[in-house]
VMD Tcl script that builds the backbone (N, CA, C; Angstrom):
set m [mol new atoms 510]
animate dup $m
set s [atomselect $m all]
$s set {name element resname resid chain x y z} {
  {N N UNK 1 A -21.956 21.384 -24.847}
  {CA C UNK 1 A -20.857 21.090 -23.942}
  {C C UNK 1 A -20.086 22.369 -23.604}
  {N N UNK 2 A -19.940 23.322 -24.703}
  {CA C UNK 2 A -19.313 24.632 -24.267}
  {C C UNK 2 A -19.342 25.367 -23.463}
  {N N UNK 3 A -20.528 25.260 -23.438}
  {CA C UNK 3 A -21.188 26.438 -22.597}
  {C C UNK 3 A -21.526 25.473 -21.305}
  {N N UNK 4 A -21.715 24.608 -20.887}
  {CA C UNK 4 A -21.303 23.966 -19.441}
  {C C UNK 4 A -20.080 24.236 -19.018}
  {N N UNK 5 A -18.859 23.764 -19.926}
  {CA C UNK 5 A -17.554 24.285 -19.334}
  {C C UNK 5 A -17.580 25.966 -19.058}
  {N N UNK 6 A -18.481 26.747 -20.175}
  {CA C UNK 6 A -17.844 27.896 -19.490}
  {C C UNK 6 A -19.108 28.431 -18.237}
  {N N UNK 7 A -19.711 27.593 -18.363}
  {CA C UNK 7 A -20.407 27.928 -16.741}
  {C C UNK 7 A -19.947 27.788 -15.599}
  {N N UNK 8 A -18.745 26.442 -15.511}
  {CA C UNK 8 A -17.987 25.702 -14.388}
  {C C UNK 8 A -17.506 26.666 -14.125}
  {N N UNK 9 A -16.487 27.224 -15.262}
  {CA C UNK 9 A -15.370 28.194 -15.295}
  {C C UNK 9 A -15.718 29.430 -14.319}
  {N N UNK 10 A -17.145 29.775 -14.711}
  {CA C UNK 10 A -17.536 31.167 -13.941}
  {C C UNK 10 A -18.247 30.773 -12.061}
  {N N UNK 11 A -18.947 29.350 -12.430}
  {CA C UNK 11 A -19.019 29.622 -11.114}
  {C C UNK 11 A -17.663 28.848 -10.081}
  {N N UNK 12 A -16.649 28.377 -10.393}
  {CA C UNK 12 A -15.738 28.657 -10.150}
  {C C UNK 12 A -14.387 29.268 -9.977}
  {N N UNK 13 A -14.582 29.781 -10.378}
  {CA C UNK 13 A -13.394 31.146 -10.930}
  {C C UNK 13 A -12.230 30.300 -11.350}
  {N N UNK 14 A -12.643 29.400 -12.363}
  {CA C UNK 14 A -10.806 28.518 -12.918}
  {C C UNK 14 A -11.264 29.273 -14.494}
  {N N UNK 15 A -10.293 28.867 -15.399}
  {CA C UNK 15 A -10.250 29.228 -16.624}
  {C C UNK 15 A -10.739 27.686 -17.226}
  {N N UNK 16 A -10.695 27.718 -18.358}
  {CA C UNK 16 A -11.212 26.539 -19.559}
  {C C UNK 16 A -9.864 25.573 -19.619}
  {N N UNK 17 A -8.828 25.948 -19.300}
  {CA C UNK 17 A -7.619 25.155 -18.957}
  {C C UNK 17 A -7.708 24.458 -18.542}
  {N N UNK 18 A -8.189 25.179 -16.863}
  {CA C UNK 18 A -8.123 24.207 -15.357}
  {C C UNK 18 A -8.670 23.030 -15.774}
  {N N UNK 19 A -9.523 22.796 -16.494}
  {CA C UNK 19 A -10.723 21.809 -16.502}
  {C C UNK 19 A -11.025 21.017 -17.481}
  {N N UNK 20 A -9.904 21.702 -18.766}
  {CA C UNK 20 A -9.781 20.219 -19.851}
  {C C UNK 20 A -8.367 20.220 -20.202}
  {N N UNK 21 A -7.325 20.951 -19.675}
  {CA C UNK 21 A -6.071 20.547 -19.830}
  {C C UNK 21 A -5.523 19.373 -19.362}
  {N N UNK 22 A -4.559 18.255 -20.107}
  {CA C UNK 22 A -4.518 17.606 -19.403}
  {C C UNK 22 A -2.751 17.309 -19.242}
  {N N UNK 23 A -1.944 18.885 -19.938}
  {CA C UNK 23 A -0.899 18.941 -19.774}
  {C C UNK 23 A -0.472 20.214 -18.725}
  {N N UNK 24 A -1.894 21.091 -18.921}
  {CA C UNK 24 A -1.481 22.409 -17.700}
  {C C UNK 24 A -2.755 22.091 -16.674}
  {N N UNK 25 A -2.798 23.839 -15.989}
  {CA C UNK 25 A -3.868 23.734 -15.703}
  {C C UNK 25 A -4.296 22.288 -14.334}
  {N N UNK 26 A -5.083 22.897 -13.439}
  {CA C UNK 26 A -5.625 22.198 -12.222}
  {C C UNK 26 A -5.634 21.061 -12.110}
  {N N UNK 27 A -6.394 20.329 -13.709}
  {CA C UNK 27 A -6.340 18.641 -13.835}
  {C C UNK 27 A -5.217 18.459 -13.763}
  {N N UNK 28 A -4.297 18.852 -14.227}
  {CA C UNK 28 A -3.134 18.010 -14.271}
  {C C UNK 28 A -2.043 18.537 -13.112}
  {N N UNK 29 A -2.200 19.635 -12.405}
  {CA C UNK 29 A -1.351 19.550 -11.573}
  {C C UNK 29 A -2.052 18.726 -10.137}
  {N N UNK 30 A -3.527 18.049 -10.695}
  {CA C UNK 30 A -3.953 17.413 -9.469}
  {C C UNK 30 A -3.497 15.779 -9.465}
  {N N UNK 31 A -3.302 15.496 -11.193}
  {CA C UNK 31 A -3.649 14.424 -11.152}
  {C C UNK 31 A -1.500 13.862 -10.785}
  {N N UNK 32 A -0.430 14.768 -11.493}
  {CA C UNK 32 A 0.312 15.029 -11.142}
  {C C UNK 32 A 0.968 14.481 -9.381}
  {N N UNK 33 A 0.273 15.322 -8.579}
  {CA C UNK 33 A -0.070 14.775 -7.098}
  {C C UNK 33 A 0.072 13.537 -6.589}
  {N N UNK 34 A -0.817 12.628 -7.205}
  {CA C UNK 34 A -1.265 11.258 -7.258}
  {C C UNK 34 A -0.589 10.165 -7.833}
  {N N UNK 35 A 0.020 10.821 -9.113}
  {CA C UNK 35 A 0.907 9.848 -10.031}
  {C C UNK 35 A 2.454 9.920 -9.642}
  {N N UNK 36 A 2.777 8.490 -8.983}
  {CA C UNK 36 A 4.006 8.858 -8.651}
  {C C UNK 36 A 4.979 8.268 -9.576}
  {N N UNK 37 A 6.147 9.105 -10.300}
  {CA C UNK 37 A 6.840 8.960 -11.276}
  {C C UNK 37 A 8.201 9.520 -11.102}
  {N N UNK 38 A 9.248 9.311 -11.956}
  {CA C UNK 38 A 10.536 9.593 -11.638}
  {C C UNK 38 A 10.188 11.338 -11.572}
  {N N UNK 39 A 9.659 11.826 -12.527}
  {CA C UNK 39 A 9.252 13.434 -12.158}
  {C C UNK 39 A 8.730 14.099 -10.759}
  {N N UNK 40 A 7.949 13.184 -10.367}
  {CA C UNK 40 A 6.947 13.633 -9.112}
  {C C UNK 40 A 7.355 12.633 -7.727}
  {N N UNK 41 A 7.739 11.384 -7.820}
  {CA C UNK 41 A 8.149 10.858 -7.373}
  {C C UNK 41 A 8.984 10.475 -6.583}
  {N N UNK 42 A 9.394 9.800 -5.352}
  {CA C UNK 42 A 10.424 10.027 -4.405}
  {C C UNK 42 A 10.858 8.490 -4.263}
  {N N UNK 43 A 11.901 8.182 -4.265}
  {CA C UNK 43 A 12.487 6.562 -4.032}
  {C C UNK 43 A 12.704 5.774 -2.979}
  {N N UNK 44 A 12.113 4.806 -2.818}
  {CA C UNK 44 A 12.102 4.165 -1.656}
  {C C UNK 44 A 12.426 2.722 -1.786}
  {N N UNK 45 A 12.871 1.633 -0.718}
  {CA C UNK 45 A 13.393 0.779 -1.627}
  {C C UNK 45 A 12.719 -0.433 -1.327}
  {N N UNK 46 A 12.684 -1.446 -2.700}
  {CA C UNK 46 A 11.872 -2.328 -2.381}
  {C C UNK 46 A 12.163 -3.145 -2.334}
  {N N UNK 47 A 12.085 -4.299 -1.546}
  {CA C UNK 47 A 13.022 -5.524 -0.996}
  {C C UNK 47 A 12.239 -6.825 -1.533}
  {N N UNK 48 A 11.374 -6.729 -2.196}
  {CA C UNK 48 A 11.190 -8.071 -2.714}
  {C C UNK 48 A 9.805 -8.183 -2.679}
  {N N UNK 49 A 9.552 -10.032 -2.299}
  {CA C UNK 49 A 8.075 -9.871 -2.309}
  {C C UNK 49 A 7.255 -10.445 -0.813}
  {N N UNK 50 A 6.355 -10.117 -0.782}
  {CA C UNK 50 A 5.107 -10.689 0.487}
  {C C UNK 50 A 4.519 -11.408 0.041}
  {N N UNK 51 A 3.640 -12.675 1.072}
  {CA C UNK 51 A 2.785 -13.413 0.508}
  {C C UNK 51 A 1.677 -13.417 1.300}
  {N N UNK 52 A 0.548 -13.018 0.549}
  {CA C UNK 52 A -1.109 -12.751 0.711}
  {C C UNK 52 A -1.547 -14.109 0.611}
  {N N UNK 53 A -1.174 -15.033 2.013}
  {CA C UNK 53 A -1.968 -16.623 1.853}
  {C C UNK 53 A -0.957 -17.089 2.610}
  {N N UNK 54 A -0.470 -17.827 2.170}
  {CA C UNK 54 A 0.461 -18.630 2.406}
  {C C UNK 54 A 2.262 -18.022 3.010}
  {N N UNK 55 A 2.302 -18.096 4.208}
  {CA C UNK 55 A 3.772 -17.427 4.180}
  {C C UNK 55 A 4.697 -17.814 3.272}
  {N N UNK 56 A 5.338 -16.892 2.494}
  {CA C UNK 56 A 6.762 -17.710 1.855}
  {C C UNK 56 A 8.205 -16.635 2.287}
  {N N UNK 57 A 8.857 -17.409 1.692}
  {CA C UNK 57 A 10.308 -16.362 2.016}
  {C C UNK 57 A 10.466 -15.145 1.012}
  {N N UNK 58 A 10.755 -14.195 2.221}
  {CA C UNK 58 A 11.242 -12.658 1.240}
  {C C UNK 58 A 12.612 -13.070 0.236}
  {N N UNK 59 A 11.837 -12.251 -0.839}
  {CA C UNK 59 A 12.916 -12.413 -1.765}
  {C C UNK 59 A 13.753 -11.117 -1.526}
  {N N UNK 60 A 15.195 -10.954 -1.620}
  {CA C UNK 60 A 16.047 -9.849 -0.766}
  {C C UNK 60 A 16.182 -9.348 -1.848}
  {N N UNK 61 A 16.654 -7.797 -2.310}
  {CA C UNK 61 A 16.729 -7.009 -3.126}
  {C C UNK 61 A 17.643 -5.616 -3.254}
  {N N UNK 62 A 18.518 -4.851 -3.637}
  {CA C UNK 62 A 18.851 -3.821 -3.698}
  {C C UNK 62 A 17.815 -2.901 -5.035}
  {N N UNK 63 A 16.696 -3.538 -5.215}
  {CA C UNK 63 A 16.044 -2.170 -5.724}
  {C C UNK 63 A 15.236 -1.222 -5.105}
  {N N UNK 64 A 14.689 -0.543 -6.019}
  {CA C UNK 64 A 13.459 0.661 -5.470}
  {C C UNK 64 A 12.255 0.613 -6.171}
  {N N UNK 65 A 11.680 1.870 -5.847}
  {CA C UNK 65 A 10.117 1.963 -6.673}
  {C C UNK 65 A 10.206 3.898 -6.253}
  {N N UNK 66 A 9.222 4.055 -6.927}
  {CA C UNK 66 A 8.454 5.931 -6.061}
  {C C UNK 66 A 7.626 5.429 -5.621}
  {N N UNK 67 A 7.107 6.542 -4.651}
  {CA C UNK 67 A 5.891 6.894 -3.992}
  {C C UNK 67 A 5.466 8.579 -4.121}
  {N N UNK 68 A 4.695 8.740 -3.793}
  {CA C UNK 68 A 4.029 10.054 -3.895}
  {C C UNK 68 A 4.618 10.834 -2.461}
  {N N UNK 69 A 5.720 12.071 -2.881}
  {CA C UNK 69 A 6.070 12.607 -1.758}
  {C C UNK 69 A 5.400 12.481 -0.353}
  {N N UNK 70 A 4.599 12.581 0.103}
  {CA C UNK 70 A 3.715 12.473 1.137}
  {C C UNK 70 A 3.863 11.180 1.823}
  {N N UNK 71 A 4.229 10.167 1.043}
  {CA C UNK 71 A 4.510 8.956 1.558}
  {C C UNK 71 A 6.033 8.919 2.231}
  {N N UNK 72 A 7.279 9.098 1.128}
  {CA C UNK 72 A 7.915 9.445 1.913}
  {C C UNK 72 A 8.133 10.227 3.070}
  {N N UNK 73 A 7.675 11.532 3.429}
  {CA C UNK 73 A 8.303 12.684 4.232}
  {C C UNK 73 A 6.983 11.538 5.639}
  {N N UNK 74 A 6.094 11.092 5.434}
  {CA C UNK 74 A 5.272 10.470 6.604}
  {C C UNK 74 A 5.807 9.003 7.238}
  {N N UNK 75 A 6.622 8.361 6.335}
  {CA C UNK 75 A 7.353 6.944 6.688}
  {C C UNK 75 A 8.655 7.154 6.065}
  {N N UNK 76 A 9.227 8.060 6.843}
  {CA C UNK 76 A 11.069 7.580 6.687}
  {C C UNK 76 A 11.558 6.251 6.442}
  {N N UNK 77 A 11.235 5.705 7.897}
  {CA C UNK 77 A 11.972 4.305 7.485}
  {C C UNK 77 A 11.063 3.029 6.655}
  {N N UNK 78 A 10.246 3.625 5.858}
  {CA C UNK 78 A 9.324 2.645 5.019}
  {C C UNK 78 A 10.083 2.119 4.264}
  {N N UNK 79 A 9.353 0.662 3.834}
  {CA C UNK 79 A 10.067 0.085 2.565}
  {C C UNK 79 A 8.924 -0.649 2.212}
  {N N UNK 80 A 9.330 -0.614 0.924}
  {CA C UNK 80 A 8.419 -1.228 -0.106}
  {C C UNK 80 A 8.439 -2.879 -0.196}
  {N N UNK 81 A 7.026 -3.738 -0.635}
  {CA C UNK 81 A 6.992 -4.869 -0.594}
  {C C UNK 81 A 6.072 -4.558 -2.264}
  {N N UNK 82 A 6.472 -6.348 -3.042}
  {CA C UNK 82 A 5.233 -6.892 -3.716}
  {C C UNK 82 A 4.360 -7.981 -2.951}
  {N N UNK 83 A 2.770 -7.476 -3.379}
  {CA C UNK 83 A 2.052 -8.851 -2.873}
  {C C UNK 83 A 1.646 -9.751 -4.000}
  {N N UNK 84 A 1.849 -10.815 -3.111}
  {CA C UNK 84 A 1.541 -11.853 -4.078}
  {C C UNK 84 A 0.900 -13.230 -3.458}
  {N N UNK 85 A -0.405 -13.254 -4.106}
  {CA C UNK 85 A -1.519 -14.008 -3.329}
  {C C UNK 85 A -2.686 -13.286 -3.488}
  {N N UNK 86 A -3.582 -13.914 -3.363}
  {CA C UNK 86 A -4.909 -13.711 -3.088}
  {C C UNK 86 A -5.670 -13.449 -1.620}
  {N N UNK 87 A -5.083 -13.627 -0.388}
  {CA C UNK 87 A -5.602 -14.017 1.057}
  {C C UNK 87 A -6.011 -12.027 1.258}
  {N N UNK 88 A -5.726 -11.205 0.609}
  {CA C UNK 88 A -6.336 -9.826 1.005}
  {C C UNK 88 A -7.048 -9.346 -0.500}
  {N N UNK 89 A -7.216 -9.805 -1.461}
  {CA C UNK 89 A -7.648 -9.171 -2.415}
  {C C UNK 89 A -8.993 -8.155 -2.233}
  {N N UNK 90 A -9.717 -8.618 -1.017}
  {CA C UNK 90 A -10.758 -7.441 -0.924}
  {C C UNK 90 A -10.262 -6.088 -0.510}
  {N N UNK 91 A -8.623 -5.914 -0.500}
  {CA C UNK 91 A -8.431 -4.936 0.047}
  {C C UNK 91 A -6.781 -4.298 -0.607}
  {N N UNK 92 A -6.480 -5.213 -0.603}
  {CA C UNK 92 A -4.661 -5.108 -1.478}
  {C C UNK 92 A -4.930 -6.381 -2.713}
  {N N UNK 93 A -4.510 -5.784 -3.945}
  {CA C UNK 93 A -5.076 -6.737 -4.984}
  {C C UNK 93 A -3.231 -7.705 -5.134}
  {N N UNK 94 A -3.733 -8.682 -5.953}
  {CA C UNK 94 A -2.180 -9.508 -6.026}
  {C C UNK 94 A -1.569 -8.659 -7.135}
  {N N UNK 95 A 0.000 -8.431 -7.062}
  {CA C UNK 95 A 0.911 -8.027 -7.281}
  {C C UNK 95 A 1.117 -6.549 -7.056}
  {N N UNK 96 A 0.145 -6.078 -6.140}
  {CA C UNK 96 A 0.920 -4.865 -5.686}
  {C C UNK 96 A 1.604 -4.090 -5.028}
  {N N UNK 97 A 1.945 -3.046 -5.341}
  {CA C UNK 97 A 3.198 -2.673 -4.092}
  {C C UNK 97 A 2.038 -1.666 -2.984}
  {N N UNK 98 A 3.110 -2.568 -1.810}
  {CA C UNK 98 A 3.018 -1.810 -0.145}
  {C C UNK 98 A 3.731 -1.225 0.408}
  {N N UNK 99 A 3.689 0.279 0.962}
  {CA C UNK 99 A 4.748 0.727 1.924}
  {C C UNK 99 A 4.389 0.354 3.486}
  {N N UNK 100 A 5.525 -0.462 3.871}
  {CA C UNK 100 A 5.121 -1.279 5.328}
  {C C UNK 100 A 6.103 -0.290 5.881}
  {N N UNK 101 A 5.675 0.441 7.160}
  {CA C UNK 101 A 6.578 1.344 8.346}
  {C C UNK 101 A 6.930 0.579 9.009}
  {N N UNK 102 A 8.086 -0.185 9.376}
  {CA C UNK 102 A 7.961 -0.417 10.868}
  {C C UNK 102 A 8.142 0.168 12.109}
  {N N UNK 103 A 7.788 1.372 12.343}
  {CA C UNK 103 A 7.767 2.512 13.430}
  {C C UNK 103 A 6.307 2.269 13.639}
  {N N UNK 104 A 5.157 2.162 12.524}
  {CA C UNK 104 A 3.625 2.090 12.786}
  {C C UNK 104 A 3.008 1.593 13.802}
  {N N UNK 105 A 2.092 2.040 14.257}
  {CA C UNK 105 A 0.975 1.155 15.659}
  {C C UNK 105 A 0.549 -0.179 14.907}
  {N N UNK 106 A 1.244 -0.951 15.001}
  {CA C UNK 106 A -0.199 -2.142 14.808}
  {C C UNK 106 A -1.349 -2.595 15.539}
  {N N UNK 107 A -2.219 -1.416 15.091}
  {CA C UNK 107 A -3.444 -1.549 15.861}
  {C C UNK 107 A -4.785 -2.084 15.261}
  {N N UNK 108 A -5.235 -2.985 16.260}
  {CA C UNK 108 A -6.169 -4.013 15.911}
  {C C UNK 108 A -7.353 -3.876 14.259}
  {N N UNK 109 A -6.986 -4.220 13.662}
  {CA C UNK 109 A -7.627 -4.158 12.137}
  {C C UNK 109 A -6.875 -3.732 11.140}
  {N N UNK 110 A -5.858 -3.382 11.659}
  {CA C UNK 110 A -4.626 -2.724 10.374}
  {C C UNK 110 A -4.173 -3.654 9.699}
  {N N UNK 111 A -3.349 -3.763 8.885}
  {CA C UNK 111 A -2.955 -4.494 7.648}
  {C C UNK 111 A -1.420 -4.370 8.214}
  {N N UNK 112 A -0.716 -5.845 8.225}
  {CA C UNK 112 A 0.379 -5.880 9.018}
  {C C UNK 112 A 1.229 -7.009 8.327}
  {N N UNK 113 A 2.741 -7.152 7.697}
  {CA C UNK 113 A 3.752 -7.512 7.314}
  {C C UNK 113 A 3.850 -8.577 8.997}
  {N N UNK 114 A 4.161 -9.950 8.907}
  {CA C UNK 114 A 4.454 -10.514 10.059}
  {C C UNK 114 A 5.703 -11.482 9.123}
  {N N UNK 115 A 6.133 -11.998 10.003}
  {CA C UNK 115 A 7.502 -13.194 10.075}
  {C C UNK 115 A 6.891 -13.907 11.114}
  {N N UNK 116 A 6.247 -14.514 10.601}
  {CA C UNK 116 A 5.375 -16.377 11.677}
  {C C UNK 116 A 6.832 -16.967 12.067}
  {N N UNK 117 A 7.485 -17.248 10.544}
  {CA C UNK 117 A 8.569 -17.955 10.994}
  {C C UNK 117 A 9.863 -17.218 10.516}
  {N N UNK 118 A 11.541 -17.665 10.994}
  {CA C UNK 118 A 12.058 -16.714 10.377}
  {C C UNK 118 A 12.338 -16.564 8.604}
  {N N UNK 119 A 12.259 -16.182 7.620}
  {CA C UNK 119 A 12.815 -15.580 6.661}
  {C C UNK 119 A 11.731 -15.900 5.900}
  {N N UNK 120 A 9.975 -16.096 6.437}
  {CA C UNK 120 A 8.775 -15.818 5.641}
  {C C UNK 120 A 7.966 -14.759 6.241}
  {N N UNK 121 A 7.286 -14.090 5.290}
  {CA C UNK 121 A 6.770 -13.137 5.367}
  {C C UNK 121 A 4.985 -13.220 4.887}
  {N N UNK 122 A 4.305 -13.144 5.760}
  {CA C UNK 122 A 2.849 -12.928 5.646}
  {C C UNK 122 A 2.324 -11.549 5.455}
  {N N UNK 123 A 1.211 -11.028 4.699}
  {CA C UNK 123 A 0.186 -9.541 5.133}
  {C C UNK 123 A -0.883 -9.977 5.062}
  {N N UNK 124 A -1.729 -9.637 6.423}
  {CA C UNK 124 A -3.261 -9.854 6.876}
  {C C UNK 124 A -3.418 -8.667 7.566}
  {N N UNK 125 A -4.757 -8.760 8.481}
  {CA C UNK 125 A -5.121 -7.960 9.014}
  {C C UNK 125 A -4.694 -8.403 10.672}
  {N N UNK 126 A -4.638 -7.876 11.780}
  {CA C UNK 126 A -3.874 -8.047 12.611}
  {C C UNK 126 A -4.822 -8.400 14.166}
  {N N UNK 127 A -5.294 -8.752 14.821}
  {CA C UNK 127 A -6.057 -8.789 15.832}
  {C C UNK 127 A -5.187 -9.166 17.014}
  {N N UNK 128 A -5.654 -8.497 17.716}
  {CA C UNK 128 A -4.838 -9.021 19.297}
  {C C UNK 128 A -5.828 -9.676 20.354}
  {N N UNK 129 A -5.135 -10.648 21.075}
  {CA C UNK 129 A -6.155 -10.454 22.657}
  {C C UNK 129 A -4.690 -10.913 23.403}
  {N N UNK 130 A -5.254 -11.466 24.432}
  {CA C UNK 130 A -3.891 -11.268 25.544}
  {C C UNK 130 A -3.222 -11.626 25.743}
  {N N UNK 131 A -3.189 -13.480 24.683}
  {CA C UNK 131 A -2.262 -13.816 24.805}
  {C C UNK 131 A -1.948 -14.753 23.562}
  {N N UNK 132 A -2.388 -13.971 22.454}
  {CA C UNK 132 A -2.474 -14.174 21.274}
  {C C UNK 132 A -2.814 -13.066 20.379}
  {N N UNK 133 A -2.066 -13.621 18.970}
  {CA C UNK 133 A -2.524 -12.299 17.633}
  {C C UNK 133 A -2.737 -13.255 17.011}
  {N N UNK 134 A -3.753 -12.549 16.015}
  {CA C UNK 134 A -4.360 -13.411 15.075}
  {C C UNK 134 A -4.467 -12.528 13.836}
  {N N UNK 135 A -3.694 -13.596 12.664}
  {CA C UNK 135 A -3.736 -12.860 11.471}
  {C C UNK 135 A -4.798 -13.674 10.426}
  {N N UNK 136 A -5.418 -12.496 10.169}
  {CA C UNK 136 A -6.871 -12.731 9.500}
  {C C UNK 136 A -6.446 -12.096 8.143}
  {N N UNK 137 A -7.630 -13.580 7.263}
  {CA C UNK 137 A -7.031 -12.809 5.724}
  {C C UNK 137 A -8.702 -12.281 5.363}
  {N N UNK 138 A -8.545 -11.497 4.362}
  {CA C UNK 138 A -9.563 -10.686 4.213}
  {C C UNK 138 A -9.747 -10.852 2.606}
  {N N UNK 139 A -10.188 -11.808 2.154}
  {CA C UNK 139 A -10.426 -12.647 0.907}
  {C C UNK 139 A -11.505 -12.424 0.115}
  {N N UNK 140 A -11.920 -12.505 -1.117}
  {CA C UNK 140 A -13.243 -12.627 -1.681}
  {C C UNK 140 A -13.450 -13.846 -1.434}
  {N N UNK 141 A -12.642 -14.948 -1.727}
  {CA C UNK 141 A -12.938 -15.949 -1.934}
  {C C UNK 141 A -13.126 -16.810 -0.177}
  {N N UNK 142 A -12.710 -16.611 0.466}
  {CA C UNK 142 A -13.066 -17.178 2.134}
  {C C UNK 142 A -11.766 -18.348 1.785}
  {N N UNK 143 A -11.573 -19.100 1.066}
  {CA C UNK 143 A -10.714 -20.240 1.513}
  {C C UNK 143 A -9.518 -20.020 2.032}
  {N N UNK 144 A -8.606 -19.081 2.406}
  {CA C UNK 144 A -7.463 -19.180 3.122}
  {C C UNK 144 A -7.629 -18.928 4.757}
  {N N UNK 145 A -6.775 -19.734 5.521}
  {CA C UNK 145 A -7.085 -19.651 6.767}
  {C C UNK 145 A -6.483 -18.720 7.752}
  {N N UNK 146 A -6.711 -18.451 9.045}
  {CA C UNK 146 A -6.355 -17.153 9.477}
  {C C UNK 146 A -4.916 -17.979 10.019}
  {N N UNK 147 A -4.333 -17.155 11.046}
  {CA C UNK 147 A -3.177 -17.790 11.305}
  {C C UNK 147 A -3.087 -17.341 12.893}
  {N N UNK 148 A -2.656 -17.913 14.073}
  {CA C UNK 148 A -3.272 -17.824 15.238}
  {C C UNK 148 A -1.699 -17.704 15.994}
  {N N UNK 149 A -1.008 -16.909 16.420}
  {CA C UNK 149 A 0.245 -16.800 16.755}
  {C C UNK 149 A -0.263 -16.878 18.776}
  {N N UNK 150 A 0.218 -18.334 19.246}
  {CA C UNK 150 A 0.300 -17.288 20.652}
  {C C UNK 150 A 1.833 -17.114 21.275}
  {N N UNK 151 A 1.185 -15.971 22.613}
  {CA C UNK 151 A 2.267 -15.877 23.333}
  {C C UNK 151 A 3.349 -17.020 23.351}
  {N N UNK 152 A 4.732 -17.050 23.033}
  {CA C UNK 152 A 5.709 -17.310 22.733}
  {C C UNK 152 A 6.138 -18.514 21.632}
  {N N UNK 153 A 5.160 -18.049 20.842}
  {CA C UNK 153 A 5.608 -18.176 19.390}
  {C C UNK 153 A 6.626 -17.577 18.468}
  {N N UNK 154 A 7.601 -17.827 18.062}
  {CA C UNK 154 A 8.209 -17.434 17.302}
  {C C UNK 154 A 7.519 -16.430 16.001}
  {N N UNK 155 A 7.933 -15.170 16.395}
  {CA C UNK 155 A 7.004 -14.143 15.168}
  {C C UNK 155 A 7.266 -12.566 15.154}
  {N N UNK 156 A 7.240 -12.240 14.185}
  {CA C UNK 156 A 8.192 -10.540 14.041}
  {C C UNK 156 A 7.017 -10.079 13.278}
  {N N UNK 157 A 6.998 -9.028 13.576}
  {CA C UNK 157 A 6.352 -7.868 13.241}
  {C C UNK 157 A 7.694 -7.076 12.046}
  {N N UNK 158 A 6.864 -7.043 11.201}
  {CA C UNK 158 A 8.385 -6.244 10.020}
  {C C UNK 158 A 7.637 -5.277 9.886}
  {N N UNK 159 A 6.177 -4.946 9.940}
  {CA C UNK 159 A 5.692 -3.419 9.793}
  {C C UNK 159 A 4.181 -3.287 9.704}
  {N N UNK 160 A 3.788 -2.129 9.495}
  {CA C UNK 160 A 2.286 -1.661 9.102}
  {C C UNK 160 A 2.184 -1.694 7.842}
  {N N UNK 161 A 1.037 -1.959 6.616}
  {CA C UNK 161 A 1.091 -1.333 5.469}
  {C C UNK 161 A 0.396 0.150 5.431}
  {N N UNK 162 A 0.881 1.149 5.150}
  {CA C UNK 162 A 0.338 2.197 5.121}
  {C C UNK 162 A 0.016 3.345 4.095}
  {N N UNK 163 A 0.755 2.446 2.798}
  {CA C UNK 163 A 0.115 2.797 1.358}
  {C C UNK 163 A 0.078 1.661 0.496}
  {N N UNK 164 A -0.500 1.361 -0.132}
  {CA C UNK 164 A -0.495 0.710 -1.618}
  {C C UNK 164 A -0.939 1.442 -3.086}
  {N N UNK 165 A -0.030 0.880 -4.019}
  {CA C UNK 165 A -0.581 0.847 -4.864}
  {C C UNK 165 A -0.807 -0.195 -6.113}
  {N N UNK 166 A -1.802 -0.482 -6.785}
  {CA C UNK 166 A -2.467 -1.752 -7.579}
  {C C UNK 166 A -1.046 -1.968 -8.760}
  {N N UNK 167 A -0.873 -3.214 -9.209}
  {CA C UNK 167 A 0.006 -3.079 -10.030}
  {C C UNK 167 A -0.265 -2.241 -11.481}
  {N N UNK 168 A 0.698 -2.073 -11.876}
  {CA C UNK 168 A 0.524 -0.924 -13.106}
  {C C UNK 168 A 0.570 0.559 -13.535}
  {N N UNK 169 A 0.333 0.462 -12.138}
  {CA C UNK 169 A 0.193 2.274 -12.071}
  {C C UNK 169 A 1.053 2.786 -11.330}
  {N N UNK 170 A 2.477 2.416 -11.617}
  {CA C UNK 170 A 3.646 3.039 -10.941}
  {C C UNK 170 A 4.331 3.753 -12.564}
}
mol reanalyze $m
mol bondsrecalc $m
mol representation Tube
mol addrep $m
């Protein structure tokens, strides 16, 4: 094993640090990056929860969460959601947090925060035609149904999702 690391080392020009430290050194100022924490971390605030299936009502909140700088300085006016449901698990797992923009394009296949009705909150995937949107859930399981909004239906757009992360790893 030694002598692999110190082969890496040479044909990369890092030291034996970079590459098994996991308090200095490259790994950890990469992994650092990624892990967002009160150290590395930037605060954003999270208003409650979403429902992946079934619309229900936002629960209202004065807390927060981090995100990984990059998230902030790219969605100012982001805010954080929990999901909860199953209707996207092939793609956002249940109970995790989303940063929804609402400045974002909701453009056709994106992952989109809606208000069907007022003070519930849905996330699917988003489809348009001309005189209708259609929110599609993106399930392992297939049993939840899409949801078919037309022209002058009562329905808000509260945002894009444009990060997640799985529960636990905040």
């Amino acid at each position: 094993r030694e002598r692999h690391v110190q082969r890496m080392c040479e044909l990369f020009g890092v030291s034996r640090d970079d590459i098994l430290s996991e308090d200095h050194g490259l790994a950890a100022q990469a992994r650092a990056s990624y892990e967002p924490s009160l150290r590395s971390g930037v605060r954003m605030p999270l208003y409650g929860w979403t429902h992946a299936g079934e619309p229900m009502e936002e629960i209202e909140g004065d807390d927060y969460a981090y995100v990984p700088p990059v998230v902030a300085q790219n969605h100012p006016r982001g805010f954080l959601l929990r999901v909860r449901g199953g209707c996207m698990d092939r793609v956002i797992p249940d109970g995790s947090l989303v940063c929804v923009d609402p400045d974002a394009e909701p453009s056709t296949g994106r992952i989109v925060v809606m208000e069907p009705t007022e003070g519930e909150s849905v996330m699917r995937r988003i489809y348009r035609g001309s005189r209708w949107v259609m929110l599609v859930a993106d399930s392992w399981s297939g049993e939840h149904e899409d949801i078919v909004l037309r022209e002058g239906d009562q329905n808000r757009l509260l945002g894009v999702v444009v990060w997640w992360q799985a529960a636990g790893e905040s």
